[in-house]
C-alpha positions in Angstrom: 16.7 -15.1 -8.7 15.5 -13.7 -4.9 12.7 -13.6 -3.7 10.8 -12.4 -0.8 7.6 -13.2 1.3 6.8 -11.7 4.9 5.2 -14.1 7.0 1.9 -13.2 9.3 4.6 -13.8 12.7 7.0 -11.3 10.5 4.5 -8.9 10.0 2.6 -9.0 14.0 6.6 -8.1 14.7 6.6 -5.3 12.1 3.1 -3.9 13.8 4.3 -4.7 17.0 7.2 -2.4 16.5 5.1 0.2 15.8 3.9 0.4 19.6 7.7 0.1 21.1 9.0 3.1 22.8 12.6 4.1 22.5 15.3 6.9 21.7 17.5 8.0 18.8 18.7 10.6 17.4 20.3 11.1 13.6 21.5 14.0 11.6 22.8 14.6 8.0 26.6 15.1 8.0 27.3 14.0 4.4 30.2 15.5 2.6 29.6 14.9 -1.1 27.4 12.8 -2.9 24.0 12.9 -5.2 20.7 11.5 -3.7 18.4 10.8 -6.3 14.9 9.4 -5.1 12.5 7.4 -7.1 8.8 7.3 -5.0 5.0 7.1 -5.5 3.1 10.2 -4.5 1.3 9.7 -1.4 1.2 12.3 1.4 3.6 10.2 4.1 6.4 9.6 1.8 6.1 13.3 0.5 6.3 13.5 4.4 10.3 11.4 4.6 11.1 13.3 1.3 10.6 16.8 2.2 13.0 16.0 5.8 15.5 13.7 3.5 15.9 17.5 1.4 17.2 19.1 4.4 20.2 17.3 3.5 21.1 19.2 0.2 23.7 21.7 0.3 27.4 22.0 0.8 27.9 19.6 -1.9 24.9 17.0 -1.4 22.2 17.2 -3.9 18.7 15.8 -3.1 16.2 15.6 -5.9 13.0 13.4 -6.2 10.1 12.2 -8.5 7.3 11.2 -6.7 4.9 10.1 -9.3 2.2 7.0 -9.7 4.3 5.6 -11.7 6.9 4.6 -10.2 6.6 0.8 -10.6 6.6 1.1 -14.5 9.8 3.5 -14.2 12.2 1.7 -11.7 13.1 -1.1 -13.4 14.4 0.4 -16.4 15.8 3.3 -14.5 17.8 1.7 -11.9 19.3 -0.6 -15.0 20.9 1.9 -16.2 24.8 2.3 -15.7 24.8 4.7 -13.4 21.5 4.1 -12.0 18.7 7.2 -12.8 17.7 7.3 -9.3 20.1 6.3 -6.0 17.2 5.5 -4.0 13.7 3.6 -4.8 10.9 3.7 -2.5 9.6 0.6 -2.3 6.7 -1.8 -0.9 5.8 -5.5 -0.5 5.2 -5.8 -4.4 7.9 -3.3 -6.0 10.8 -4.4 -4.3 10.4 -8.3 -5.8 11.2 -7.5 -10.1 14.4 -5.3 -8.5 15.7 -8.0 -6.6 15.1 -10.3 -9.3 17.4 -8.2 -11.6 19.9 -7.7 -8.4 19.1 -3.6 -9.0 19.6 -2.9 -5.1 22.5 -3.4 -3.2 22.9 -5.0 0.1 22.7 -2.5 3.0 24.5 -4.1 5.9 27.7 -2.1 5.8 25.5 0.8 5.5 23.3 0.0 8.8 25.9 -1.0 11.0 27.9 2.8 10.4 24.8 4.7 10.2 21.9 2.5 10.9 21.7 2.8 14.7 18.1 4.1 15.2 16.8 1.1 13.3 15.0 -1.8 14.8 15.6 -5.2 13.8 11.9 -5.5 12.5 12.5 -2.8 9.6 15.4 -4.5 7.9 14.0 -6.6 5.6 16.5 -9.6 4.5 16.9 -11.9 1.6 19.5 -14.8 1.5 20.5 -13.4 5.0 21.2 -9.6 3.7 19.5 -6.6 4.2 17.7 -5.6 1.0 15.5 -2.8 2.5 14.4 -0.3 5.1 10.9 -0.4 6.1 9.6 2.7 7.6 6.0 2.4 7.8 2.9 -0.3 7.8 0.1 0.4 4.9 -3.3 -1.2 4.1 -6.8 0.2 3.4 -9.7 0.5 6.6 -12.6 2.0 6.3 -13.2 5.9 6.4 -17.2 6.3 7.6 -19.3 9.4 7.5 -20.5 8.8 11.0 -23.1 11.8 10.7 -24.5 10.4 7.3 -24.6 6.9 9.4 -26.4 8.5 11.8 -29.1 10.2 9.9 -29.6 7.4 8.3 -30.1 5.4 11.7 -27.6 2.3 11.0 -25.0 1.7 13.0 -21.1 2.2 11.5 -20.7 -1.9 9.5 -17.6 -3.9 10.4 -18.1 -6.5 6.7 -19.1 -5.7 3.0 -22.6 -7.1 3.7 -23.0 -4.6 6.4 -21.6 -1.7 4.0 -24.0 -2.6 1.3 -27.0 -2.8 4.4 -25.9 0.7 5.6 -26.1 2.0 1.5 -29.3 0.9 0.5 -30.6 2.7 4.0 -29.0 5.7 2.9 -30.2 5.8 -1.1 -33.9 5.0 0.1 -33.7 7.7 2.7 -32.8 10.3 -0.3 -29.4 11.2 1.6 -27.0 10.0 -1.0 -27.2 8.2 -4.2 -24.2 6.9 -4.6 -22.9 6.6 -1.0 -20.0 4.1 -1.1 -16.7 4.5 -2.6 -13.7 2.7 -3.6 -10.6 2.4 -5.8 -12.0 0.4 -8.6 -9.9 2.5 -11.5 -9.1 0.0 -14.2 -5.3 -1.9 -14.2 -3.2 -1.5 -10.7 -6.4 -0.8 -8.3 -9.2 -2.6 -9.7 -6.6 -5.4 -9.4 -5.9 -4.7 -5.6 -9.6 -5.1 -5.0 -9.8 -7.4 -6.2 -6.4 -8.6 -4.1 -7.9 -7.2 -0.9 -11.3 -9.0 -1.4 -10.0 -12.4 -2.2 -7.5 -12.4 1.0 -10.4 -11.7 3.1 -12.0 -14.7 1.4 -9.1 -17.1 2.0 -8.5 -17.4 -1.2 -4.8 -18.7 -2.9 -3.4 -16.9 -5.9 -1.2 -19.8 -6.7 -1.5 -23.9 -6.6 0.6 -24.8 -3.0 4.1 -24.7 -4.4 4.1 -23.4 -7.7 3.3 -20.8 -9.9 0.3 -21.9 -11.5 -2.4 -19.5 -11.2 -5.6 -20.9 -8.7 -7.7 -17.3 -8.8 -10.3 -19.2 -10.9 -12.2 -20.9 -8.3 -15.0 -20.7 -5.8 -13.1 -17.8 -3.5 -12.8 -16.0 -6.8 -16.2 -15.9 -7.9 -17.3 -14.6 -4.7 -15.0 -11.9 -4.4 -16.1 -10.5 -8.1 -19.5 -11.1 -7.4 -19.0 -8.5 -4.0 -17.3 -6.3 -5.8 -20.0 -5.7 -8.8 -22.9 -5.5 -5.6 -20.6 -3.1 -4.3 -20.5 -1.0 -7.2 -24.2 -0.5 -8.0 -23.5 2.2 -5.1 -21.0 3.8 -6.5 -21.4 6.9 -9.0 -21.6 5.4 -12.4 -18.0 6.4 -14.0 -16.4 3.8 -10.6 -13.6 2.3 -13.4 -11.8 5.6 -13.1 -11.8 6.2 -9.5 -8.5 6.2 -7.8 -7.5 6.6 -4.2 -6.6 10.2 -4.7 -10.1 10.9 -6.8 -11.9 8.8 -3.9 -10.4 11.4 -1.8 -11.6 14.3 -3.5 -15.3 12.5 -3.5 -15.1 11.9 -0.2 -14.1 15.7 1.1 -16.0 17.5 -1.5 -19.3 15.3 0.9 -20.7 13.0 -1.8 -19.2 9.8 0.1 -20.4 7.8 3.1 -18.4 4.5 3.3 -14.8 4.0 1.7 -12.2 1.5 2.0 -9.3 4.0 2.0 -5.3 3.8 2.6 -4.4 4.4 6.3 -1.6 5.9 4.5 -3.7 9.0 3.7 -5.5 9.7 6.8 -4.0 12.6 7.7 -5.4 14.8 4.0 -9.2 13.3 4.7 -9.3 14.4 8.3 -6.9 17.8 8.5 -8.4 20.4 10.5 -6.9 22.9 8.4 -7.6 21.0 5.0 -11.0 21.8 2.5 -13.3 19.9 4.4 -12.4 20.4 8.3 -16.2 19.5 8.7 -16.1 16.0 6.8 -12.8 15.0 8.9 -14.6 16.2 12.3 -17.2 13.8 10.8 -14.9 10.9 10.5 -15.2 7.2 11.9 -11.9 5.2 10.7 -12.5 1.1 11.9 -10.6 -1.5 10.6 -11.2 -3.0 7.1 -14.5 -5.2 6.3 -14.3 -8.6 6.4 -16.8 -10.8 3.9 -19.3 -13.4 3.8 -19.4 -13.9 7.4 -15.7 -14.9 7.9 -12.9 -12.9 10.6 -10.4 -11.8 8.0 -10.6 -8.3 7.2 -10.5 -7.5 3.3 -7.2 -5.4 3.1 -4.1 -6.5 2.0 -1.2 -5.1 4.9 2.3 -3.2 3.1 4.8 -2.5 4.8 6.6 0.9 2.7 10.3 1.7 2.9 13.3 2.2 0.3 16.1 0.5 -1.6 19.4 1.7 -2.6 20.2 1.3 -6.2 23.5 -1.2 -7.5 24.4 0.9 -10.0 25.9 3.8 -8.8 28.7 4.9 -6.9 29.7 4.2 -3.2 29.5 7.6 -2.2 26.2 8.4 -3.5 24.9 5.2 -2.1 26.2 6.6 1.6 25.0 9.7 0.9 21.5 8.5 -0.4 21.1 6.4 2.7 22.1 9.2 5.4 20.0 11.8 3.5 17.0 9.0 4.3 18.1 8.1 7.4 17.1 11.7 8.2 14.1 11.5 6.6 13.0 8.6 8.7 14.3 9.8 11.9 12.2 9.4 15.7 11.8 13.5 15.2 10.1 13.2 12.3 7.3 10.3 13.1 6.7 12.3 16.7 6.1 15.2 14.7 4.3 13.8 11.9 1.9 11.6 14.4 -1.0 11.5 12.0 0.8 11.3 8.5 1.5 7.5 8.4 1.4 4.1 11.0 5.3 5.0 11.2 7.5 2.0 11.5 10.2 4.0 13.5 11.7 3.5 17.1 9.6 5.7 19.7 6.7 5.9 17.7 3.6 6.2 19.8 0.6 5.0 17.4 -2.4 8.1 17.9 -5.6 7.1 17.7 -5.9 8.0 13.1 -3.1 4.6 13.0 -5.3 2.6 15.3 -7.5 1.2 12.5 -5.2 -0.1 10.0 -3.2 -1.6 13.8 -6.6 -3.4 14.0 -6.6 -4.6 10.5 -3.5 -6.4 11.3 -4.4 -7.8 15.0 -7.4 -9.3 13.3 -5.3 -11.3 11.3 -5.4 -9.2 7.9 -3.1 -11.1 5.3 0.2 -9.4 4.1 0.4 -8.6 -0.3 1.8 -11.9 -1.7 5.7 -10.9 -2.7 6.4 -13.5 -4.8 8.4 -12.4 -7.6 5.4 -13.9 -10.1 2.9 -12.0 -8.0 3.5 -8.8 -10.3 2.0 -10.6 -13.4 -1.1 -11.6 -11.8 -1.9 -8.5 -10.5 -1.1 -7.2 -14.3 -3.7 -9.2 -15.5 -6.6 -8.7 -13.2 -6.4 -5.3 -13.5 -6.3 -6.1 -17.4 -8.9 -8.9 -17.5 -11.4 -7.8 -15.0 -13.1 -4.5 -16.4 -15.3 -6.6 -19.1 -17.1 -8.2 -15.7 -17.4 -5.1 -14.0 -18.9 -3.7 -17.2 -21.2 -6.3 -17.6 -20.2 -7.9 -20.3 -18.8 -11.0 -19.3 -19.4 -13.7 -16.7 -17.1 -14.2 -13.3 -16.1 -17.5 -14.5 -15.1 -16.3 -18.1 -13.2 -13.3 -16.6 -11.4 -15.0 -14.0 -10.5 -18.0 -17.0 -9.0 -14.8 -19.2 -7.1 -13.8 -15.9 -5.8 -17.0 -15.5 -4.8 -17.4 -19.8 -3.2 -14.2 -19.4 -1.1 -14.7 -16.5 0.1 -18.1 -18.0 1.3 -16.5 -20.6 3.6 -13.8 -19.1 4.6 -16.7 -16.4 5.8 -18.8 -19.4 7.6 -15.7 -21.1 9.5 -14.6 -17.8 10.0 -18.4 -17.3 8.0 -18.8 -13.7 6.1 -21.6 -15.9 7.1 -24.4 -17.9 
């Protein structure tokens, strides 16, 4: 069993990168071969998808599901002999339960034929081989309604305390009721709330060294007790909010203050999109920190793809060129706004500066432990019953931690 964790020096290379300048160049030139491609469904990787399709034809076949769930689907469907998909799209915490299975191959053969616009900081190793391609850096920063701000004479918070501040100005001014927003949707996001919260906190998922759970604790309690203060200014039905129904709140005006992925900057602030006004409107800053302390409350990703094991050479070759054109120096100078692009000569505009600041102010990277999958499974499980109301910090974190234990023990992480 592999598994994989990206240090804070790994990562301040990874944003580093982002700022280099350089040249490259890469085209399709594939003979034969099927490119099947597993993703989530976010604007930047529809982004890489749409230029990896402008491989197809003359024998190459490109297809793609980009759907939410994506993490529930890979595991089973890269197992499969041949694989469903030739290419998963992965992240810090998706890429960890394939490498425990060995689903994806090693790609060094396959980067030193056609991998010369890569930088060293996208290849991602384990045991010394390259498992992945990172192509971009992801994390939530804020997304501010500077005129509301303004109206409501505050000046645009920088921590959760200051957010909540700026909200009660604006609810007993009569300008918004529910002014702040965020992706509190029970299972995978109330869980990365929860994640982003607790990280700003210092807190440790784990006892130093093992897998034992350590979420029940001081650091704990404090995060949960944020997030409910947080939520008395959000519109009542907050459990089912995702990031793409945040967005929708946000453009169609009835949002102030959201911690939103830098990911999806470019559909909140389009000129051209439904709300050109709201995005003219726009502050982006860095993401909150808490409780007085420097660490902002995001969790950084860093995005890229996999090749599956289970299928043939020349599909793998083929699947790898097809997304080598997809992640191509063109396509990040042309796509500016779409993502933080973690791609040689790559000029970050001034939409990727925030979530750049999230990590220069030492935002912590998502935990890829191989375990790190069933905590987050049972905080976003567990934690509703608080949010609700209906149970205490203490007793919700204790049913997080009973819960986890249990799935540790079953996937054998715990004794």
């Amino acid at each position: 069993m592999r598994s994989l964790t990206l240090s804070a020096t790994a990562m301040a290379a990874v944003l580093g990168a982002i700022l280099s300048a350089g040249a490259a160049h890469a085209g399709c030139g594939i003979e034969a071969g099927s490119v099947r491609i597993l993703a989530n469904d976010f604007d930047a990787l529809r982004t890489v998808i749409t230029e990896a399709e402008q491989c197809a034809g003359d024998g190459v076949q490109v297809t793609a599901n980009l759907t939410t769930e994506h993490k529930v689907l890979q595991v089973p469907a890269l197992t499969t002999n041949p694989a469903q998909y030739t290419v998963a799209m992965i992240s810090n915490n998706s890429i960890a339960p394939l490498l425990a299975q060995d689903l994806v191959r090693p790609l060094d053969d396959l980067v030193a034929e056609h991998g010369s616009q890569l930088m060293e900081s996208q290849l991602i190793r384990v045991d010394g081989q390259i498992v992945a391609i990172a192509f971009m850096v992801n994390g939530q920063n804020l997304f501010l309604r500077g005129d509301v701000l303004e109206e409501a004479g505050v000046e645009p918070p920088a921590s959760m305390e200051g957010m909540l501040e700026a909200a009660e100005a604006i609810r007993a001014q009569g300008i918004m009721q529910y002014p702040l927003a965020a992706a509190y949707q029970s299972g995978w996001y109330l869980a990365n709330e929860f994640v982003n919260t607790y990280l700003g906190l210092g807190g440790q998922f784990f006892e130093e060294g093992s897998a034992a759970p350590a979420v029940n604790g001081p650091e704990g309690i404090r995060t949960l007790e944020l997030m409910k203060a947080m939520s008395d200014y959000m519109q009542p039905e907050y459990l089912t909010v995702g990031a793409d129904e945040m967005k929708a709140m946000y453009l169609s005006g009835n949002v102030a203050m959201m911690n939103q992925w830098a990911s999806m900057v470019s559909g909140h602030i389009d000129p051209e999109g439904p709300a050109p006004e709201i995005g003219e409107a726009t502050l982006l800053a860095p993401a909150p920190t808490a409780d007085g302390g420097s660490i902002p409350a995001s969790a950084l990703w860093w995005d890229g793809f996999s090749i599956a094991t289970n299928i043939s050479d020349q599909d793998a070759e083929a699947s790898f060129i097809a997304l080598m054109h997809g992640i191509r120096p063109e396509m990040a100078q042309q796509n500016p706004t779409a993502a933080a692009w973690l791609i040689e000569g790559f000029t970050a505009p001034e939409t990727a500066q925030a979530i750049l600041e999230t990590g220069q102010m030492g935002a912590q990277a998502y935990p890829m432990v191989p375990y790190m999958g069933l905590l987050h499974t049972a905080l976003g499980a567990e934690l509703a019953e608080f949010m609700q109301g209906r149970e205490s910090a203490e007793d919700a974190l204790r049913d997080v931690e009973a819960a986890y234990t249990t799935a540790a023990r079953e996937s054998g992480f715990l004794n």
